[in-house]
C-alpha positions as CSV (number, residue, x, y, z in Angstrom):
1,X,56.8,6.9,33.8
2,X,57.4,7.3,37.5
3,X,53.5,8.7,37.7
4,X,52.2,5.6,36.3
5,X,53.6,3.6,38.5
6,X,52.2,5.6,41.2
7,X,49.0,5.2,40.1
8,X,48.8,1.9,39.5
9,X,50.3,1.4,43.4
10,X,47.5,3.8,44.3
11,X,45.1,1.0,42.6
12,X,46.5,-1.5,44.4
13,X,46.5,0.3,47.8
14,X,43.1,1.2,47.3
15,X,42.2,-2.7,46.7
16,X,43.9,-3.6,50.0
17,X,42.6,-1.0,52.2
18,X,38.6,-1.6,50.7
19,X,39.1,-5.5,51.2
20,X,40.5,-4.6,54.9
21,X,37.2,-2.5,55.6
22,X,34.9,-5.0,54.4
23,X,36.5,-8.0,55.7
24,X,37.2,-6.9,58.9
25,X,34.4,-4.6,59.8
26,X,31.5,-7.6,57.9
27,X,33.2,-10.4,60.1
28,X,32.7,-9.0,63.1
29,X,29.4,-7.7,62.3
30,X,28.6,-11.2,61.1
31,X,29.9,-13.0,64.2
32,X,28.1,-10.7,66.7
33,X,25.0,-11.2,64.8
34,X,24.6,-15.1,64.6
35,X,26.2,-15.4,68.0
36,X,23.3,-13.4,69.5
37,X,21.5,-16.1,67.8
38,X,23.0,-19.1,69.7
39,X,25.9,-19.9,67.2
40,X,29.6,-20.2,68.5
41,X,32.4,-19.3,66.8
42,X,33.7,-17.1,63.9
43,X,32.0,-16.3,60.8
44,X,34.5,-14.4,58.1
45,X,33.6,-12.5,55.6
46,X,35.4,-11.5,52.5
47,X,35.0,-9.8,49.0
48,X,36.4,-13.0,47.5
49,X,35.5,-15.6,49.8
50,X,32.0,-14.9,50.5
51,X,30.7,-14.7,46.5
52,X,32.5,-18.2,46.1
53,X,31.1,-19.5,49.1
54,X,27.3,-18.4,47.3
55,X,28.2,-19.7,44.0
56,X,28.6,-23.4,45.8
57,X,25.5,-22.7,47.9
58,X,22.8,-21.4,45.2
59,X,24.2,-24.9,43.5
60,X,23.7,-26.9,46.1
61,X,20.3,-25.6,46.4
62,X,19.2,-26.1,42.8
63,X,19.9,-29.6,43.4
64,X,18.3,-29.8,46.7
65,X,15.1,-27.7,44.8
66,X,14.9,-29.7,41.7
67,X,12.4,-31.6,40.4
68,X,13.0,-34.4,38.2
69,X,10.3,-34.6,35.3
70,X,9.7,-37.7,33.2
71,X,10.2,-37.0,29.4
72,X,9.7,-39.6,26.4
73,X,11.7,-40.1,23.4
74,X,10.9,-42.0,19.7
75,X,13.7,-44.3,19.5
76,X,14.6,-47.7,17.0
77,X,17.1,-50.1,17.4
78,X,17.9,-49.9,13.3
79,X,19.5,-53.2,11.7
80,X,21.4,-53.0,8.5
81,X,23.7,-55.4,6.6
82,X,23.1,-57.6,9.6
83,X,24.3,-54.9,12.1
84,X,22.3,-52.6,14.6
85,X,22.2,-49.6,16.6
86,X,20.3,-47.3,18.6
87,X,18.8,-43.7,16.7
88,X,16.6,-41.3,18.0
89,X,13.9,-38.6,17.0
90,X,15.3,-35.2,17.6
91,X,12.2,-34.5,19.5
92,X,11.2,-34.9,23.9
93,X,7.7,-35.3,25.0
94,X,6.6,-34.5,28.6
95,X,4.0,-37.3,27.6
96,X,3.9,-40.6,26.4
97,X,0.8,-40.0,25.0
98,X,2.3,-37.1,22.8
99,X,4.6,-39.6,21.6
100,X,2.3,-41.9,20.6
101,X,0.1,-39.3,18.9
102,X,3.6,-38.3,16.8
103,X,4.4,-42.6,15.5
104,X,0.3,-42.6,14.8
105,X,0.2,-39.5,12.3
106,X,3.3,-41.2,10.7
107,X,1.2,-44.8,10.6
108,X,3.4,-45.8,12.5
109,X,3.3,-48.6,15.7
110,X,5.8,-50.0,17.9
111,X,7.5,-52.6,16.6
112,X,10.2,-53.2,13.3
113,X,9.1,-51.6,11.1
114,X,10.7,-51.0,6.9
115,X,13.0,-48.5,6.9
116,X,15.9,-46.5,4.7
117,X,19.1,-44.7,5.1
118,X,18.0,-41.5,3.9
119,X,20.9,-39.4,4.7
120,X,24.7,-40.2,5.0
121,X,27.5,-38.0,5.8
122,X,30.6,-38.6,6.6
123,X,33.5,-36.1,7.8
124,X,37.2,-36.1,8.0
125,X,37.7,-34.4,11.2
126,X,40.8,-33.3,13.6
127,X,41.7,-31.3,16.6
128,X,44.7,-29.5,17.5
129,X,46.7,-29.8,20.7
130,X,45.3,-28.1,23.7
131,X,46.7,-24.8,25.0
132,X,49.3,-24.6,27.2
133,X,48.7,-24.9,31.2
134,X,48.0,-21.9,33.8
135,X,47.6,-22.7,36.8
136,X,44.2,-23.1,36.8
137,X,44.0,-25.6,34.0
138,X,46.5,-27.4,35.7
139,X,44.5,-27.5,38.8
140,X,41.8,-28.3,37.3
141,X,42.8,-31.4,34.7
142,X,44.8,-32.6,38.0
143,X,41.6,-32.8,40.5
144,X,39.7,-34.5,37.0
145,X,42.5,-36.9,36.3
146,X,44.2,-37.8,40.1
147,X,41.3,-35.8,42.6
148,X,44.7,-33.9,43.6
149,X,42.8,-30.4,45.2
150,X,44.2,-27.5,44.0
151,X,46.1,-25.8,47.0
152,X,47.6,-29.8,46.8
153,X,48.3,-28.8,42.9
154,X,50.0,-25.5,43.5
155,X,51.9,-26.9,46.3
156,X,53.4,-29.8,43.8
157,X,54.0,-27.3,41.4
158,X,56.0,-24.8,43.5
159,X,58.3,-27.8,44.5
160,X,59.0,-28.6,40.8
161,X,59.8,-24.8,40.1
162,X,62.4,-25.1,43.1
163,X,63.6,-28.1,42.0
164,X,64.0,-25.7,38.6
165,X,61.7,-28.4,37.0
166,X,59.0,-26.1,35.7
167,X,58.5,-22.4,35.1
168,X,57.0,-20.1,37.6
169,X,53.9,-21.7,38.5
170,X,51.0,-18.9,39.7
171,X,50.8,-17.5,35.8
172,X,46.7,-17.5,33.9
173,X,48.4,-17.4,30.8
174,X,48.4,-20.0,27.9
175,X,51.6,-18.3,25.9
176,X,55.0,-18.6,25.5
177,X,57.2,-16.3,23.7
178,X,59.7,-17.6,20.8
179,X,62.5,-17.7,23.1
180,X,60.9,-20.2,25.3
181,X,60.2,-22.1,22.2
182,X,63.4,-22.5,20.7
183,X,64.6,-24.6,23.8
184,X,61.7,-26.9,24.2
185,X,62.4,-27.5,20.4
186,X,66.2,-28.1,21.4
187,X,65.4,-30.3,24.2
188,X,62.5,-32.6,22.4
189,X,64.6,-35.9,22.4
190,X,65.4,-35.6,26.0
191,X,61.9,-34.4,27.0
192,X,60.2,-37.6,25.1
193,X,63.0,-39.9,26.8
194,X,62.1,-38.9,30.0
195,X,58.3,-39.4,29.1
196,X,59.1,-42.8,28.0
197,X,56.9,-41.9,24.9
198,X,58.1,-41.0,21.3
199,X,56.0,-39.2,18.5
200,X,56.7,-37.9,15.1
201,X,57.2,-34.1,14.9
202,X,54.3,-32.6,12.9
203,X,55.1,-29.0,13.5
204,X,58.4,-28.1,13.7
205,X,57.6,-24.1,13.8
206,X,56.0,-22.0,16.5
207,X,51.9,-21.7,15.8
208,X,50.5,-18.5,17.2
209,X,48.1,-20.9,19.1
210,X,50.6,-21.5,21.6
211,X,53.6,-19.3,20.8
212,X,52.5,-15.4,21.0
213,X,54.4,-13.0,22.7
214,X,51.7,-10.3,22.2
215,X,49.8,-12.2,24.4
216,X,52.6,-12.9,27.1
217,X,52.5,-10.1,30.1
218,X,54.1,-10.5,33.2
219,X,54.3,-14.6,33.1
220,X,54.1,-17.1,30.4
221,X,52.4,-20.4,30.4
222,X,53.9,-23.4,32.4
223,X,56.0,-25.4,30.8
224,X,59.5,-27.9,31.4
225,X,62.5,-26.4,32.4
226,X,66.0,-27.4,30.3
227,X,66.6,-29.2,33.1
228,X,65.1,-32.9,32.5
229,X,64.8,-34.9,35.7
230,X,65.0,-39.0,35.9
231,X,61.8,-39.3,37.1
232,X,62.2,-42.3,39.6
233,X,63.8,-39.5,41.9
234,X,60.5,-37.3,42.0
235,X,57.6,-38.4,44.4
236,X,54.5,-40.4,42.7
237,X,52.1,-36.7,43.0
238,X,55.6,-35.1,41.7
239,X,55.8,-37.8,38.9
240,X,52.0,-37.1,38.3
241,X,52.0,-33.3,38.0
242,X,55.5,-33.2,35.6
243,X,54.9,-35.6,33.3
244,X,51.1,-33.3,32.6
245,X,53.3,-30.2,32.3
246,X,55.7,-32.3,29.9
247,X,53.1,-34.2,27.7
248,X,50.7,-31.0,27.4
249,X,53.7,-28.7,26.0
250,X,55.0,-31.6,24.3
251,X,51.5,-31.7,22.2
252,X,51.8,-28.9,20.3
253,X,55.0,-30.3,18.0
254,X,52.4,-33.5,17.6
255,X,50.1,-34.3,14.6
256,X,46.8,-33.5,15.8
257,X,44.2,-36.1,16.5
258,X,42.1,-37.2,13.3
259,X,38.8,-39.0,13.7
260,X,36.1,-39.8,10.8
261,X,33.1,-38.4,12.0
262,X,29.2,-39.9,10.3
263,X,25.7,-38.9,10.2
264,X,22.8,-41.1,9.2
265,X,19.2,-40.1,9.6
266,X,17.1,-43.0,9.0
267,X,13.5,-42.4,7.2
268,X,10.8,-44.5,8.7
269,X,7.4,-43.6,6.8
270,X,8.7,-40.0,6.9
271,X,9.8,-39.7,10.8
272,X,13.1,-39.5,10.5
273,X,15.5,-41.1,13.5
274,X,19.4,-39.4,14.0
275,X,23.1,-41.2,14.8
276,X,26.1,-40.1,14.8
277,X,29.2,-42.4,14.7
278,X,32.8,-41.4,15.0
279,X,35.8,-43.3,14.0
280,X,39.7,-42.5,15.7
281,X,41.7,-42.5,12.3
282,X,45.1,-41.0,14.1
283,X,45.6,-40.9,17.8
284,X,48.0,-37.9,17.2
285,X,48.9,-35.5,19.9
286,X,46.6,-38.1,22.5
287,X,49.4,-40.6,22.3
288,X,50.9,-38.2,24.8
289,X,47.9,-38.6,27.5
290,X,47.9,-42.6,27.7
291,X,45.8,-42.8,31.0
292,X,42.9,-40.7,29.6
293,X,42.6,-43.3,26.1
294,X,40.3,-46.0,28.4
295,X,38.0,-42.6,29.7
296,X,37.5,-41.4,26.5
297,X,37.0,-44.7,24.4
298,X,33.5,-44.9,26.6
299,X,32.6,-41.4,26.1
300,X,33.3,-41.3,22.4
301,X,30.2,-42.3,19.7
302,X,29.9,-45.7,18.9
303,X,31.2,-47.1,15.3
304,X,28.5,-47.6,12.8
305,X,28.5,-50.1,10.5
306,X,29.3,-50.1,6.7
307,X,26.2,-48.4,4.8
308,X,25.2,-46.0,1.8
309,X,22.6,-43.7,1.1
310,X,19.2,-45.2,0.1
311,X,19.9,-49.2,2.2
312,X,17.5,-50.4,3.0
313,X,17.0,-51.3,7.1
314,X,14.9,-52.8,9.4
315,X,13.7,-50.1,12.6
316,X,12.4,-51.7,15.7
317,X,10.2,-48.4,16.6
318,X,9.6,-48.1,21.0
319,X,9.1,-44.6,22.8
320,X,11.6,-44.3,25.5
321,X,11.5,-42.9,29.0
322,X,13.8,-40.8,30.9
323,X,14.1,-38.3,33.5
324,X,15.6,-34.4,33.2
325,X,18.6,-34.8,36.1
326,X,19.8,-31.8,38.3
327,X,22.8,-29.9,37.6
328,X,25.8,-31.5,39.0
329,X,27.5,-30.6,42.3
330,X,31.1,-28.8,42.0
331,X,34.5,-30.4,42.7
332,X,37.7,-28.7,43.8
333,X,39.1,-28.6,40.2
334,X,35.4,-27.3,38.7
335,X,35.5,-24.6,41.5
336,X,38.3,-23.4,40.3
337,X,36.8,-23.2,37.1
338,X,33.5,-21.4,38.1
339,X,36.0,-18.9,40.1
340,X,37.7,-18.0,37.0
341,X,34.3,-18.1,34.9
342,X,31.8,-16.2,37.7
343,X,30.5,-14.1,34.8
344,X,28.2,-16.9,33.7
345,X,26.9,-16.1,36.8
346,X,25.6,-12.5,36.6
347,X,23.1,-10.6,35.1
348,X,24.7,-6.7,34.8
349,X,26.3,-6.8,31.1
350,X,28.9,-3.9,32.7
351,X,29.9,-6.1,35.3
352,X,29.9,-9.2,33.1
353,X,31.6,-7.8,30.9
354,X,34.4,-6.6,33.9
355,X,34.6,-10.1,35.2
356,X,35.3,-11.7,31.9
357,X,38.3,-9.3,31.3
358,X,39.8,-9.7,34.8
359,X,39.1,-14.0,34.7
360,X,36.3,-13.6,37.2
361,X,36.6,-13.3,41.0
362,X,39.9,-14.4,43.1
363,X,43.6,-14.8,40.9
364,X,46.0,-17.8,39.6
365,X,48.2,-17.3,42.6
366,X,45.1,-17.0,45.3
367,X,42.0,-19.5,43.9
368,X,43.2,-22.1,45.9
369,X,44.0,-20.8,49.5
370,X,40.0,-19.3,49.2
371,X,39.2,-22.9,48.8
372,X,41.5,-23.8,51.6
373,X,40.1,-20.7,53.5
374,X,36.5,-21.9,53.3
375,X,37.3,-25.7,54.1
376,X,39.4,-24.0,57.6
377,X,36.2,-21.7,58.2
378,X,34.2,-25.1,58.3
379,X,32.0,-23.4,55.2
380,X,32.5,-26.0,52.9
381,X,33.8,-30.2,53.1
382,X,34.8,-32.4,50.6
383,X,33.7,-35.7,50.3
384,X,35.1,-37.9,47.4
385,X,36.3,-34.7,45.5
386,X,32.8,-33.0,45.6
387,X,32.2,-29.8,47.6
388,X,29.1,-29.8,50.0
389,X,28.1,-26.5,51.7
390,X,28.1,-26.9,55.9
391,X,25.0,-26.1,57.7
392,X,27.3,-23.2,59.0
393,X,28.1,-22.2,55.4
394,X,24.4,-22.1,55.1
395,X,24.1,-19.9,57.5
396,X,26.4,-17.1,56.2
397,X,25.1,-17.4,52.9
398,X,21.2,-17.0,53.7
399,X,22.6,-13.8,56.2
400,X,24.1,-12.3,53.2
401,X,21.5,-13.3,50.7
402,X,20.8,-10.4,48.6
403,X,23.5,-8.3,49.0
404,X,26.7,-7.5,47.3
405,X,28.6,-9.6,49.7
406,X,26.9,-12.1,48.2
407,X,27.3,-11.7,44.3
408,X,30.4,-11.7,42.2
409,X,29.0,-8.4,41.2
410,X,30.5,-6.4,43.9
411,X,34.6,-7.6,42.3
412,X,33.3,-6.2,39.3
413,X,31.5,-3.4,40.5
414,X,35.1,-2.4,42.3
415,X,37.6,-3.3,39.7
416,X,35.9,-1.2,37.4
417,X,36.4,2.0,39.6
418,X,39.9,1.0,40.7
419,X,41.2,0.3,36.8
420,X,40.4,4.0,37.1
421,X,42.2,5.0,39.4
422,X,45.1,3.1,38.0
423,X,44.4,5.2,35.0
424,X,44.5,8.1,36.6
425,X,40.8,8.7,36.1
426,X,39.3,8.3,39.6
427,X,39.9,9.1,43.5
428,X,41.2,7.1,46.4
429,X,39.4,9.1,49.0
430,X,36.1,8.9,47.3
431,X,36.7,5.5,46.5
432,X,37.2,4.6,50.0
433,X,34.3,6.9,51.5
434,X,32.2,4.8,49.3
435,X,33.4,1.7,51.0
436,X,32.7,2.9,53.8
437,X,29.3,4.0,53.4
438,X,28.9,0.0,52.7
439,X,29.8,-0.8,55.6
440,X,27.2,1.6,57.3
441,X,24.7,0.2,55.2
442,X,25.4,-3.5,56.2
443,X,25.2,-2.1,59.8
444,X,21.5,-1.1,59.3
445,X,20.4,-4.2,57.1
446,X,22.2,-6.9,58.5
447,X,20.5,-7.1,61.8
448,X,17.2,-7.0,60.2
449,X,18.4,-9.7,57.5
450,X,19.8,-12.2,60.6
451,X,17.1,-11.9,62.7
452,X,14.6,-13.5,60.2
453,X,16.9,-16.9,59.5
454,X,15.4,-19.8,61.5
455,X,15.7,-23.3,59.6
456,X,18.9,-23.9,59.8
457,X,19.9,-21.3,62.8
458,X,17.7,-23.9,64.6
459,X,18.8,-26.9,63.1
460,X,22.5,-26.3,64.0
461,X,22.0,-24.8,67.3
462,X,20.4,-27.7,68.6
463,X,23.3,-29.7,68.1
464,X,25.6,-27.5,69.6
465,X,24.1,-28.0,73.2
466,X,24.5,-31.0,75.1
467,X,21.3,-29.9,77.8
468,X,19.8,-27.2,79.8
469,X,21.8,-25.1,82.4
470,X,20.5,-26.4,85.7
471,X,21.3,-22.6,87.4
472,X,19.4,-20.4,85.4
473,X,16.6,-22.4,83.8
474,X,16.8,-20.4,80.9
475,X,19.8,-21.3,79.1
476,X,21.6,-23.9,77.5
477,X,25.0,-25.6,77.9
478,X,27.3,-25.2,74.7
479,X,30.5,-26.3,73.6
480,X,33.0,-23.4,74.2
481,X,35.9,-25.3,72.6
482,X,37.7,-26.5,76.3
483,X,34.5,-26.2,78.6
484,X,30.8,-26.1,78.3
485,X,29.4,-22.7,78.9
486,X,25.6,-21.4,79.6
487,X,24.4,-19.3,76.6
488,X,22.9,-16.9,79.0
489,X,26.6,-15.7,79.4
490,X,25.9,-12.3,78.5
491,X,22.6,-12.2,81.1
492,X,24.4,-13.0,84.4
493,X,24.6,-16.9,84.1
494,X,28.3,-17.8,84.8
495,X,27.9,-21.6,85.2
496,X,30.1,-24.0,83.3
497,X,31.5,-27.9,83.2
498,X,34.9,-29.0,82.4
499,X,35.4,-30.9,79.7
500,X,38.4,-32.4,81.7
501,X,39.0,-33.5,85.4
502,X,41.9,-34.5,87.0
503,X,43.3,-35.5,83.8
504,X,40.7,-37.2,82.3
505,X,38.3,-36.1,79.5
506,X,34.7,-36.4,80.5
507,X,32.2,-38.3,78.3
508,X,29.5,-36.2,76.9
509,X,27.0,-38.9,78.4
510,X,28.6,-37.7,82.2
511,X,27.9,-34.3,81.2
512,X,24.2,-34.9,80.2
513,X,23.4,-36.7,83.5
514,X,25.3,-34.1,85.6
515,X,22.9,-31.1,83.8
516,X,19.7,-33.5,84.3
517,X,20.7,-34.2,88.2
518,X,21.4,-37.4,87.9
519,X,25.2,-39.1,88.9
520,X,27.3,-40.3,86.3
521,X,27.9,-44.5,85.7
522,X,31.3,-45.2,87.3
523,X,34.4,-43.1,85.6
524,X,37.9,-45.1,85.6
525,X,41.4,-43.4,85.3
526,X,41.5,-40.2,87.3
527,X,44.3,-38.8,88.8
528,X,45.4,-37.0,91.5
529,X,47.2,-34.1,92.3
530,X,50.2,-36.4,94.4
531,X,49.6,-38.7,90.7
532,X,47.5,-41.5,92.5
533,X,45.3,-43.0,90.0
534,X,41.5,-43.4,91.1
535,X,37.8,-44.2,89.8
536,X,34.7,-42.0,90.6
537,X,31.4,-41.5,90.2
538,X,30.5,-37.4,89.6
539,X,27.2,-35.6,91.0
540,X,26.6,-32.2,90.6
541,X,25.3,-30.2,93.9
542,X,23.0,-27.2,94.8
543,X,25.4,-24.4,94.0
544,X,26.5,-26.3,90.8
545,X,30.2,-27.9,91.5
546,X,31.2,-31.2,91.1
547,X,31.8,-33.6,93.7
548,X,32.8,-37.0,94.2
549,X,31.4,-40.3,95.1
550,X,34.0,-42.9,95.3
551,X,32.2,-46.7,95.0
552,X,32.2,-48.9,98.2
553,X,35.2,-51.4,98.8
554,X,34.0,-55.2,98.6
555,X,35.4,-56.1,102.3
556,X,34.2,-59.7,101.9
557,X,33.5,-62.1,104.5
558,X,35.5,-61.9,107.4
């Protein structure tokens, strides 16, 4: 037993020390890289990090890359029994002409035409509650519902399992055993009290949907504590995040939501036109999610009206237009999502198959400081919950393009040799001599890779000069973080501005007109070394300092 354990630490060792080579050795390459090409500051690298920060950037440049086309549909607006609505032909055009050709082989024109219900079928239908919450689902139905991100999520979270509100919170699993069960059953008048919302028990026993201790590992699903809470005393996000935890484990004692579901095709000189209608016949288990009824009232089908096979109906025939639309950019909560699901994203069945049993690239407990990690790296921003790639995120991504730094592959590629080593079946050393034969191989390719990105290189270094060092010709003044430094730095040029003097933070504007020779408009609020307060104007002389020119006292007329 003792040996397996040491094993399975080996495994783990082996993960930290390979993540330690790569990061640290890739980062530095990285940085020394794109600094020779003009750009300041840090650029990290990471096993984890980087692949996420690639999945966001190939999206953002299929959306960028796409090309809307126009496409044409055979709809009619279909009236029967005095009521109407819209069906379609289960066909797209890329012409309208092709559309046209489709209603003239039927003889038919634009325009109401005779029609009949050729086809009715209707459908009791229900669905069962959802699963129980990981952390990621959590994080993810919290960003959809509140735009809460999901390092906001976990933090909410671990306050509620201090409070001992909710079970331990960094868990991927969906399960509880019978033991966790047996008290939510107990507590099931108390828990709908404090949800202010009250529902009749439809199952009573544990369903292997949500109770399974086969499937329970080191952590079960989060759920509600014994403990019930008065709710006023928790914080609005607190509020927000329990009562999700509470109605979503409370769901699966409810009756399950029923809707009637109906199909009509409607025959119009043999085309045949498609709608589907869906009626809510019992709420069910939704009762217990009150803020998502408005959502998904205007995402649902509409109601048809009352008809039987064979009606007659009246089908006013047009062709409509639309246009095929991009993918859609990610938000924190969908990021989470495609972290968990990178799979989708590669090719390799082995490693497909790897990343589907380990739940993709990053864990529960980690997802959301990688987000954090790439929004403190200045990779990524949000704005209004979706994630944007920055021009230096674009930059890292393009250098890496191609390689496994870039590709979920690589987690896969590793966590298949390391489950062997955890089974006893592979070496540490060989492991680790293979990691570092990576990193030699980066060494060789990376320059080569670097030194063809221009675009955006370009586009960013621009901005991050405010002029031309005046000493050497050659270079240009950047932003060092508390002083503006010549890029030819590493060349011999050791000329630099303050950002401050004398207490007082130069404008940008003074710098520029220093660096083109020109003195600065009038500056207010210096001060002096004895604290005297004083207002200058700055020139810059032949061996580059600054000095003084203090405006002339109005005497007046004596």
């Amino acid at each position: 037993m003792v040996c397996d354990y040491i094993a399975l630490y080996k495994e783990a060792q082996t993960r930290q020390y390979s993540d330690w080579i790569v990061g640290m050795n890739a980062s530095r390459l990285y940085t020394l890289l794109l600094q020779k090409k003009g750009l300041q500051g840090v650029f990290s690298v990471g096993r984890v990090q980087t692949p996420t920060l690639y999945l966001i950037y190939k999206r953002q440049e299929e959306i960028a890359n796409f090309t809307s086309q126009p496409f044409f549909e055979l709809a009619g607006n279909v009236t029967v029994h005095e009521q109407s609505f819209e069906a379609k032909h289960n066909q797209r055009y890329d012409t309208k002409q092709k559309a046209m050709d489709i209603l003239q082989s039927h003889g038919i024109q634009e325009g109401e035409q005779d029609g009949k219900v050729k086809e009715l079928e209707k459908a009791k239908k229900k669905t069962r509650a959802p699963k129980l919450h990981s952390l990621s689902t959590l994080q993810t139905k919290m960003n959809k519902q509140r735009k809460y991100s999901p390092s906001m999520v976990l933090e909410i979270v671990q306050g509620l399992y201090e409070k001992k509100l909710v079970t331990y919170p960094r868990t991927d699993c969906h399960f509880i055993t019978e033991n966790e069960f047996a008290y939510v059953k107990q507590n099931l008048t108390a828990y709908q009290e404090s949800l202010g919302i009250s529902f009749s028990v439809k199952y009573p026993a544990a369903r292997k949907a949500y109770v399974d201790s086969s499937k329970v590992q080191e952590h079960y699903a989060i759920i509600p504590t014994k403990q019930v809470p008065q709710l006023e005393r928790l914080t609005e996000k607190e509020r927000d995040v329990y009562r999700e935890i509470l109605a979503t484990t409370l769901a699966m004692f409810a009756p399950d939501y029923e809707y009637e579901e109906t199909k009509v095709i409607i025959d119009v000189r043999g085309l045949s036109f498609y709608k589907t209608g869906k009626v809510e016949k019992n709420r069910g288990w939704k009762v217990l999610f009150p803020q998502e009824k408005q959502q998904k009232q205007k995402e649902q089908p509409a109601q048809l009206p009352a008809m039987k096979q064979g009606d007659d109906c009246m089908v006013d025939v047009f062709i409509k237009e639309g246009k095929t639309q991009p993918p859609k950019p990610y938000t924190e909560g969908n990021l989470i999502q495609v972290m968990k699901y990178a799979d989708k994203d590669v090719e390799d069945e082995e490693a497909k198959h790897i990343l589907k049993q380990k739940e993709g690239i990053g864990t529960e407990a980690t997802r959301a400081s990688i987000i954090e990690t790439l929004k403190n790296q200045q990779y990524i921003e949000i704005k209004k919950n979706v994630v944007y790639v920055t021009s230096k995120g674009k930059i890292l991504c393009q250098a890496v393009d191609g390689t496994l730094l870039a590709s979920p592959e690589m987690t896969a590629k590793w966590e298949t040799y390391l489950a062997k080593i955890g089974r006893k079946e592979g070496s540490q050393d060989k492991f680790v001599a293979n990691i570092k034969k990576f990193g030699v191989y980066l060494l060789e390719q990376a320059p080569h890779q670097v030194a063809t990105l221009k675009g955006e290189i370009n586009q960013v270094t621009e901005h991050s000069h405010v002029g031309d060092c005046p000493m050497c010709q050659t270079g240009k003044l950047q932003d060092k973080g508390i002083f503006y430094g010549c890029s030819s730095y590493q060349e011999g040029c050791t000329f630099s501005l303050p950002k401050t003097m004398l207490t007082k933070k130069l404008p940008q504007t003074a710098v520029q007109s220093l660096l083109k020779g020109k003195r600065t408009n009038l500056i207010k609020g210096f001060k002096s070394k004895k604290g005297k307060k004083f207002d200058a104007y700055l020139t810059l002389d032949l061996e580059g300092k600054i000095t003084f020119e203090f405006p002339k006292r109005n005497r007046g007329k004596s």
